[in-house]
Rosetta silent file (secondary structure, phi, psi, omega in degrees, C-alpha in Angstrom):
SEQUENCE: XXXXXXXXXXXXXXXXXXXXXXXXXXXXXXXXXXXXXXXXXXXXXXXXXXXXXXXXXXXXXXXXXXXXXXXXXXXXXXXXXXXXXXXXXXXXXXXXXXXXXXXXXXXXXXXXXXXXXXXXXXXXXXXXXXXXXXXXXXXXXXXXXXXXXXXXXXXXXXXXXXXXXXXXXXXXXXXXXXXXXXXXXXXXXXXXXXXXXXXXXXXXXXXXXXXXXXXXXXXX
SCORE:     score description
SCORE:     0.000 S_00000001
   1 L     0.000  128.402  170.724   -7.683  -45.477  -26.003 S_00000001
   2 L   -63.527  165.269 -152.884   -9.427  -42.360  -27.673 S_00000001
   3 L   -99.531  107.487  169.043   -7.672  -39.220  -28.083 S_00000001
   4 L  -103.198  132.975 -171.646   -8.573  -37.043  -25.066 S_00000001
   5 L   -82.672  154.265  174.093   -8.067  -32.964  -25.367 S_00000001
   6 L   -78.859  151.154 -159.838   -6.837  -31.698  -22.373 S_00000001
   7 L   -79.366 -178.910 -170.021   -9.047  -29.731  -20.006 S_00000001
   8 L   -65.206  119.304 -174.261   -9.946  -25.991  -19.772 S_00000001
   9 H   -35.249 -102.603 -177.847   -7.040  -24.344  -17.547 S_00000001
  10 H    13.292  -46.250 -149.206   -9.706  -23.433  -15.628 S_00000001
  11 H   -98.221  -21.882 -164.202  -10.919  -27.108  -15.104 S_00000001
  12 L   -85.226  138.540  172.273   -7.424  -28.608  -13.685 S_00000001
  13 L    79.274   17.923  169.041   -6.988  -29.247   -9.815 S_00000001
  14 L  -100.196  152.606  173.350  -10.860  -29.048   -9.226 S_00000001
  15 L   -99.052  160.337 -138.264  -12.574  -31.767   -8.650 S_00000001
  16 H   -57.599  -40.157 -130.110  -14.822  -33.137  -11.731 S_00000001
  17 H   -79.745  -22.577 -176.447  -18.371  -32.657   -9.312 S_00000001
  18 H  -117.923   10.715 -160.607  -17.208  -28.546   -9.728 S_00000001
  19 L   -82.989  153.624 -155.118  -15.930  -28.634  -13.515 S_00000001
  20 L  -144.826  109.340  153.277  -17.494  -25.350  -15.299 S_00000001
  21 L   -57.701  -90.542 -144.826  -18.568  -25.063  -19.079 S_00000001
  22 L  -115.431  158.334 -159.399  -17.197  -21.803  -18.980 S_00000001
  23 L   -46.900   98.377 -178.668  -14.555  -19.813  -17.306 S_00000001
  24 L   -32.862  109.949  172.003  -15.297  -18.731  -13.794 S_00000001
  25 L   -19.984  -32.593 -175.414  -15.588  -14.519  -13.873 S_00000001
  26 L   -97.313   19.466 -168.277  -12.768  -14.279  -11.476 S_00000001
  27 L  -140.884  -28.047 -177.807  -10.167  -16.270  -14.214 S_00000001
  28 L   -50.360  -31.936  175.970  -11.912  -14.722  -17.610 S_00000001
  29 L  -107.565   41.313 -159.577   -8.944  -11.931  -17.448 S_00000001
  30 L  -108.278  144.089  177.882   -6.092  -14.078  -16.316 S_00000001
  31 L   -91.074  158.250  174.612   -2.590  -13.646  -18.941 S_00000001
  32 H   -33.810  -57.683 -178.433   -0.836  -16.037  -20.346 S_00000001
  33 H   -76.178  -28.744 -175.970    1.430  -16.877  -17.829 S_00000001
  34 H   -74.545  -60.523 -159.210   -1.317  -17.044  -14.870 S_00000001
  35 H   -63.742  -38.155  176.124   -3.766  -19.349  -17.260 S_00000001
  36 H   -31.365  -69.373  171.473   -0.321  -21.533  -18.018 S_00000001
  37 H   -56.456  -27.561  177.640    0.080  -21.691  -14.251 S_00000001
  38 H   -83.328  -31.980  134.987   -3.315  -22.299  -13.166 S_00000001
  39 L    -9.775  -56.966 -117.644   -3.189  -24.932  -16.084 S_00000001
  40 L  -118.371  143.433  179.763   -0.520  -26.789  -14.793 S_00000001
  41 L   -76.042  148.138  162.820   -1.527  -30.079  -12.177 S_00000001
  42 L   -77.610   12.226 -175.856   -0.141  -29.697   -8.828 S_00000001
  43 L   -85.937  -17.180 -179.498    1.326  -33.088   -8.965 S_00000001
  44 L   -76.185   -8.680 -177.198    3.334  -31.246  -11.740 S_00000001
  45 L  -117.287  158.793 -169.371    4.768  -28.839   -9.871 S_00000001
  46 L  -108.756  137.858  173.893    7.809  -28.547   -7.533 S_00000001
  47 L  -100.839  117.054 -171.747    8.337  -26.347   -4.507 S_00000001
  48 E   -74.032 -172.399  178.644   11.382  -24.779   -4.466 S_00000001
  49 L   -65.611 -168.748  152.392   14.357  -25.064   -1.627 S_00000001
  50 H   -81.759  -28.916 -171.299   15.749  -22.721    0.793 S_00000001
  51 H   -71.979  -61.702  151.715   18.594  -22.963   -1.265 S_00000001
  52 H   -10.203  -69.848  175.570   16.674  -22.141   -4.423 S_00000001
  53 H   -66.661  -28.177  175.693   14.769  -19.199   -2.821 S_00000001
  54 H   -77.511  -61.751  178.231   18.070  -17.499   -1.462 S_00000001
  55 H   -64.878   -6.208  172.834   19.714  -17.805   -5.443 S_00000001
  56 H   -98.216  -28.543 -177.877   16.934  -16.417   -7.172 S_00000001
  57 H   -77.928  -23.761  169.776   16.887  -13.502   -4.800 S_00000001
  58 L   -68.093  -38.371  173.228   20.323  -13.469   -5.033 S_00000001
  59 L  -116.201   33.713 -176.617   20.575  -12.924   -8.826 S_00000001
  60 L    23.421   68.527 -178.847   17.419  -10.749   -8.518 S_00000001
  61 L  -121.857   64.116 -175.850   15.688  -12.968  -10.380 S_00000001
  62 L  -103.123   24.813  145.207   12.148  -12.837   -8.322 S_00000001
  63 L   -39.510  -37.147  179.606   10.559  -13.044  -11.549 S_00000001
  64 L   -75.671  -20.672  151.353   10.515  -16.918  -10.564 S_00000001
  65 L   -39.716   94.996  178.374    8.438  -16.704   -7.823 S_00000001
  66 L  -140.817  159.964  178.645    5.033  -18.287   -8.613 S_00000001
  67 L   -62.449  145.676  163.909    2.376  -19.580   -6.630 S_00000001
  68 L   -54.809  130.993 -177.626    1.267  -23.536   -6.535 S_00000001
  69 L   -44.013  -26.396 -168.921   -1.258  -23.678   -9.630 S_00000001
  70 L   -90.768  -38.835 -174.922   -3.992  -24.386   -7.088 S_00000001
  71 H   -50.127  -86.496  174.841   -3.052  -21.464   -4.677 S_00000001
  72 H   -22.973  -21.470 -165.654   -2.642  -19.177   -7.484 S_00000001
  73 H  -105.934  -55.314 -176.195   -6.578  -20.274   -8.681 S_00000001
  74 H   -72.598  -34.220  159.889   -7.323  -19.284   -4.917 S_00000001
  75 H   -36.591  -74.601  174.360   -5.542  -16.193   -5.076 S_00000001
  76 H   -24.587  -85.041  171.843   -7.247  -15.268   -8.120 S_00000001
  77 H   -31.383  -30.782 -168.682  -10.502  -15.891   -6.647 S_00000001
  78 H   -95.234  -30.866 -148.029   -9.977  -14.268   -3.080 S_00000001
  79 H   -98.681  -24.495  174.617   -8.425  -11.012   -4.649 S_00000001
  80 H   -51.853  -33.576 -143.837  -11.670  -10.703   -7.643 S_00000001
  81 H   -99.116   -3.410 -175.571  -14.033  -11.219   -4.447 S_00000001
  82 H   -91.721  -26.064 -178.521  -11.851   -8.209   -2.514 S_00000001
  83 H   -73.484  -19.323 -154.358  -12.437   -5.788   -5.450 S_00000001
  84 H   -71.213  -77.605 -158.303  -16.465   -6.863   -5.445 S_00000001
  85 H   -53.252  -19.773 -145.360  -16.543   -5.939   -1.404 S_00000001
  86 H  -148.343   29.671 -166.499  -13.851   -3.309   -0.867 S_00000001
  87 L     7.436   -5.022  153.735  -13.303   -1.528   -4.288 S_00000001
  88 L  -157.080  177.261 -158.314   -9.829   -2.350   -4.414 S_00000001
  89 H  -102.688  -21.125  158.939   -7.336   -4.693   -3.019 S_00000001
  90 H   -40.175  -84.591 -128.636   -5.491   -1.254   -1.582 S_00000001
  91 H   -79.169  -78.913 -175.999   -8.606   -0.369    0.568 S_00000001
  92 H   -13.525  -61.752 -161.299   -8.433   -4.162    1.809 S_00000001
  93 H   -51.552  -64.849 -175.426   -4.689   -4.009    2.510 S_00000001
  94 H   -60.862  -36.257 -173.820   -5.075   -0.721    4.495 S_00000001
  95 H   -95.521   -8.501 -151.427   -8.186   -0.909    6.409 S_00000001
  96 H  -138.390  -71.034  177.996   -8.707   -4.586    7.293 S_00000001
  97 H   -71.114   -6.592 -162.127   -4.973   -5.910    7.089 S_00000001
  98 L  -148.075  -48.520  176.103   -2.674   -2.832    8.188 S_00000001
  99 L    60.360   51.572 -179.473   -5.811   -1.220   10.076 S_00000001
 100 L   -87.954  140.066  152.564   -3.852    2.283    9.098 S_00000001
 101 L  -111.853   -0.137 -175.514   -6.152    5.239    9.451 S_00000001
 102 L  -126.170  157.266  172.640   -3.525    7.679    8.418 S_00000001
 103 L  -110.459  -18.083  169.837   -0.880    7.046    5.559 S_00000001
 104 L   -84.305  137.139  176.631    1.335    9.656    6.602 S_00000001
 105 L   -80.336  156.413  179.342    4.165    8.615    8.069 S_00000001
 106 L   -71.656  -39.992 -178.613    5.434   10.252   11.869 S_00000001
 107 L  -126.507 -150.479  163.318    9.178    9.778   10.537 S_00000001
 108 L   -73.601 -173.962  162.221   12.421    9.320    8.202 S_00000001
 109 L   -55.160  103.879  165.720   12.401    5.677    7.061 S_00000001
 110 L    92.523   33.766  166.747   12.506    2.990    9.590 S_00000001
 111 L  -107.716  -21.025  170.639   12.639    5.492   12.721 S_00000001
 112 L  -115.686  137.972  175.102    9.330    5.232   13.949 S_00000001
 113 L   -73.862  -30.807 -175.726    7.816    1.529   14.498 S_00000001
 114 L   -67.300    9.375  177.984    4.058    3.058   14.041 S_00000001
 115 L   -88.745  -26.227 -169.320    5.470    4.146    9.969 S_00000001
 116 E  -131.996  156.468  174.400    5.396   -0.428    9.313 S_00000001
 117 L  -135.416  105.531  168.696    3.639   -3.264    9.838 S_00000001
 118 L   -99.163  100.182  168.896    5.112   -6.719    9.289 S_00000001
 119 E   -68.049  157.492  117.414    2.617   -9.224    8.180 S_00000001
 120 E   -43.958  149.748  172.477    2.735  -12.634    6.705 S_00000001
 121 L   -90.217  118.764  176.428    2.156  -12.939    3.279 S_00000001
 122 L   -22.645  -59.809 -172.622   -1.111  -13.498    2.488 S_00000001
 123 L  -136.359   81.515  169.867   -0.882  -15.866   -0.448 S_00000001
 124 L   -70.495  155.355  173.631    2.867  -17.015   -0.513 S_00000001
 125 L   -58.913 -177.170  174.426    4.786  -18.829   -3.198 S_00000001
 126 L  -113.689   99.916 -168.259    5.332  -22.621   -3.492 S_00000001
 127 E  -116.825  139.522  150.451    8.234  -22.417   -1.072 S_00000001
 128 L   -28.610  124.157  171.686    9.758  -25.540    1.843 S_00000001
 129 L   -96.130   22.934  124.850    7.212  -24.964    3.872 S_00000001
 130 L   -14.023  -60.967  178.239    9.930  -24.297    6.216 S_00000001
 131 E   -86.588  125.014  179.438   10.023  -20.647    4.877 S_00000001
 132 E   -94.458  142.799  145.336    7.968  -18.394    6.845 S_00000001
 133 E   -84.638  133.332 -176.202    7.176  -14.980    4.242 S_00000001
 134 E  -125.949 -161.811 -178.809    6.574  -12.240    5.743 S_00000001
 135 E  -158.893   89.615 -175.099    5.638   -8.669    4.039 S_00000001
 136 E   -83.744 -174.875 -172.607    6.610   -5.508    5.806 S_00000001
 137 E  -160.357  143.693  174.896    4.604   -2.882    4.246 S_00000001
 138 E  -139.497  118.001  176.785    5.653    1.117    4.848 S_00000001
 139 L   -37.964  -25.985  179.094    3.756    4.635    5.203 S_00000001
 140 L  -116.224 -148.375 -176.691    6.608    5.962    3.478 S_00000001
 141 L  -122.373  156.650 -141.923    8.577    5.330    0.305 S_00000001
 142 L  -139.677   84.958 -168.569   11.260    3.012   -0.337 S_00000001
 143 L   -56.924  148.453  177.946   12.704    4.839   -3.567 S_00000001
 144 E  -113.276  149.601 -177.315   13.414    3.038   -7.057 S_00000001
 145 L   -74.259  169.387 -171.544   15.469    4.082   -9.595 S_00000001
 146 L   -84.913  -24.595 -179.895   13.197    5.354  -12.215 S_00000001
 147 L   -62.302  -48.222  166.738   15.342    3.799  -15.026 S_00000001
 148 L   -92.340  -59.734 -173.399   15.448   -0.114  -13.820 S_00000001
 149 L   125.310  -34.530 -173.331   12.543   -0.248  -11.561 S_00000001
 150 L   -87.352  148.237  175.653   14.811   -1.396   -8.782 S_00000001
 151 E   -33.273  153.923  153.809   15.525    0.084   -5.762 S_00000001
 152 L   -71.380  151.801 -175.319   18.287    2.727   -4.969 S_00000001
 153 H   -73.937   -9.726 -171.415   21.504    2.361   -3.451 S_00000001
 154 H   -80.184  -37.305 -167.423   20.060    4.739   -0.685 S_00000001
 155 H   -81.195  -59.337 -156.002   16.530    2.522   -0.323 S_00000001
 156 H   -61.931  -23.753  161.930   18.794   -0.876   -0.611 S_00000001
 157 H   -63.596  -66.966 -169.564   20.861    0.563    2.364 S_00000001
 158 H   -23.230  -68.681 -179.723   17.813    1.444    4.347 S_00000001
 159 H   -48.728  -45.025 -136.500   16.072   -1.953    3.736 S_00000001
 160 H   -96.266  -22.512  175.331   19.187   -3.980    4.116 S_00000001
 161 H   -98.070    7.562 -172.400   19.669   -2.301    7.508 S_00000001
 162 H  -106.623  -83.442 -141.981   15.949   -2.432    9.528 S_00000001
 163 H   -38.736  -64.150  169.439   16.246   -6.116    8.005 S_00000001
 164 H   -51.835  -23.818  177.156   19.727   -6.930    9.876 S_00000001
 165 H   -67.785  -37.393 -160.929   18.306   -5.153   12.986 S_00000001
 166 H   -75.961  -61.113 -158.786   15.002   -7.010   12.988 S_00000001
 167 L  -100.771  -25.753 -164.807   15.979  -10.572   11.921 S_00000001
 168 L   -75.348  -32.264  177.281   19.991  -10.670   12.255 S_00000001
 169 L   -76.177  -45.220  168.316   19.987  -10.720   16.413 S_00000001
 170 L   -73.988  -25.034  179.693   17.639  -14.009   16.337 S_00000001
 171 L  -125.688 -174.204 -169.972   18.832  -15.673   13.244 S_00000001
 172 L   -86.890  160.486  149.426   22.077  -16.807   11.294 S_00000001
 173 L   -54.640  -19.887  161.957   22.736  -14.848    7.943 S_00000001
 174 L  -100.885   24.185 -168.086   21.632  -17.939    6.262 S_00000001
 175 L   -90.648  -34.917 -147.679   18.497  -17.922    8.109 S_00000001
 176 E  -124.991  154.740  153.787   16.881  -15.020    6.598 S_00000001
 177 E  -150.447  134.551 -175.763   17.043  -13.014    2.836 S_00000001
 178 E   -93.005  163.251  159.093   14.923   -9.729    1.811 S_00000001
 179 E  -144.415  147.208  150.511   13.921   -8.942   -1.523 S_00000001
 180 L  -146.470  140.294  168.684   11.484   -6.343   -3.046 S_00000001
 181 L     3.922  112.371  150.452    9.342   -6.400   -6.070 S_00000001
 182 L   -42.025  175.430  159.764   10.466   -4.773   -9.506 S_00000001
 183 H   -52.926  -56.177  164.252    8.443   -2.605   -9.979 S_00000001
 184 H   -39.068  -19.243 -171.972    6.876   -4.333  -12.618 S_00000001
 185 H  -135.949    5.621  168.970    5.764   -7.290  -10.797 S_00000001
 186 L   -57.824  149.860  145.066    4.063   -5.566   -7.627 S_00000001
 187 L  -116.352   29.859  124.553    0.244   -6.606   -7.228 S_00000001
 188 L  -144.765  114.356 -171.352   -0.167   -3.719   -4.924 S_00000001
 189 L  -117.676   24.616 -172.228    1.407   -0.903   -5.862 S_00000001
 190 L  -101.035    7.531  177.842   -0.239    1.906   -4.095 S_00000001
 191 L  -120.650  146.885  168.446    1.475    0.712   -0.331 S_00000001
 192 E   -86.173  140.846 -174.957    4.996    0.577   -0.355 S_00000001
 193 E  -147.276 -175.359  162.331    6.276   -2.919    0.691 S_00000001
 194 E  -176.091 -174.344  179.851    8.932   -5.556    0.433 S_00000001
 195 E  -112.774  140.881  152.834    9.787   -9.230    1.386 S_00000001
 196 E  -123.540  119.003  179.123   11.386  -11.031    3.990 S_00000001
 197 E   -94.927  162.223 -176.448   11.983  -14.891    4.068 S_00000001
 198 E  -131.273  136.663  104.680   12.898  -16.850    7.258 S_00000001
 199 E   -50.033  123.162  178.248   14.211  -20.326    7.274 S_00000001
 200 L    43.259   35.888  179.793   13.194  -22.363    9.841 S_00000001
 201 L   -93.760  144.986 -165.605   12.652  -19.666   12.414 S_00000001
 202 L   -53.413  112.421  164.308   10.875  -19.968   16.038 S_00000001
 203 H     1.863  -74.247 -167.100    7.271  -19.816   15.893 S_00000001
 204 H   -73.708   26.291  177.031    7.288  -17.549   18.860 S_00000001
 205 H  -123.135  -34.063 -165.997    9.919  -14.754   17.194 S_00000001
 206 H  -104.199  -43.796  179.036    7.815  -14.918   14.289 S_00000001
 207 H   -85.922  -48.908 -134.713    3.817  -14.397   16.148 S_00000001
 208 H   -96.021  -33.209 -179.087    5.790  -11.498   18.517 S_00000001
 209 H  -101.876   -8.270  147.530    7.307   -9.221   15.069 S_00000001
 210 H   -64.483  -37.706 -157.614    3.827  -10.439   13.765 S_00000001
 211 L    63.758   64.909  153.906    1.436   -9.397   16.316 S_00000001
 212 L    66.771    3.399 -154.656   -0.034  -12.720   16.116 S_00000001
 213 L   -70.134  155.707  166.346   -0.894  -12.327   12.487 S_00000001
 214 L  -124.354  121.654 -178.832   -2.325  -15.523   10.504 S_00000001
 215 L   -74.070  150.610  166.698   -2.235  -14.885    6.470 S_00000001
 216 H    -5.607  -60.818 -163.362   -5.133  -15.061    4.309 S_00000001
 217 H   -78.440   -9.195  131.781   -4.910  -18.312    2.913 S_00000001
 218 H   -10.947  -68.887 -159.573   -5.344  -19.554    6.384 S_00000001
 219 L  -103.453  -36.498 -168.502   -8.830  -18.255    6.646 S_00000001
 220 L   -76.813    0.000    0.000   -9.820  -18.346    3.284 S_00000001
């Protein structure tokens, strides 16, 4: 058999009929680690557990959290085509997904429901597709230390308490775990936000602290 080079990151999980001499515009500024991942076949890749997703959040490691190689290639694609239309993926977030017209919040943290919105996450990892993701996203600020990146013991109270309020009367403690973003690893960092996963939780508990929402990748 001849010696075949391996395709163009770019070229893997497409099908041949849509292969590209050269690098689609919305992948030409993709890093190392995104062209690796977008690289990588999806027969190659693994989805982790529940058990999985609860120990990396657990040893705040949510560095590990990456997208299926093909997802990630749609991500990529959906969020270049949000900057073309919408001048940033902020103005998306707020006006079309959040439908905020104001930014100021009415209250302290978590005292008014019109200060959040809990969404699905648009473009979730490759998670048991089990695990619902959700996103709440908040008019006010959820402080970090400035030093680490990571939250405060003051924000981690805050968080740790809407989250038991929200999720803890419908589900077990091993049903549900929050996390949020270093700093360092937000892709939006002008809304304050964080994460909450559900195992296995009812549909209908889940559209009713949605408001019906359906994420992006849904639609796109």
């Amino acid at each position: 058999m001849p010696h075949q080079e391996p395709l163009p990151f770019w070229m893997v999980n497409v099908p041949r009929d849509q292969w590209t001499d050269e690098c689609p515009e919305f992948l030409s500024d993709c890093g190392d680690k995104d062209r690796r991942i977008i690289g990588t076949p999806d027969s190659d890749y693994r989805t982790l557990t529940w058990d999985e997703v609860r120990d990396l959040i657990r040893i705040n490691r949510v560095d590990q959290f990456h997208r299926k190689p093909s997802e990630l290639r749609r991500y990529r694609q959906f969020t270049h085509r949000l900057v073309k239309e919408y001048g940033s993926i902020m103005n998306f977030i707020v006006n079309e997904r959040l439908k905020w017209t104001t930014m100021t919040p009415v209250g302290e943290p978590f005292e008014c429901g019109e200060d959040l919105t809990i969404l699905y996450n648009d473009w979730p990892y490759g998670i048991d597709a089990r695990i619902k993701h959700l996103v709440i996203w908040t008019k006010f600020e959820l402080e970090d230390d400035p030093e680490t990146g990571l939250s405060t013991a003051e924000s981690h109270r805050q968080i740790d308490e809407f989250v038991q309020r929200t999720f803890g009367s419908k589900l077990r403690q091993d049903q549900f775990a929050w996390f949020k973003n270093w700093k360092s690893l937000k892709s939006v960092h002008a809304v304050e936000h964080f994460h909450v996963m559900l195992f296995d939780a009812d549909d209908e508990f889940v559209r009713e602290i949605t408001n019906g929402d359906v994420p992006m990748t849904a639609k796109f």
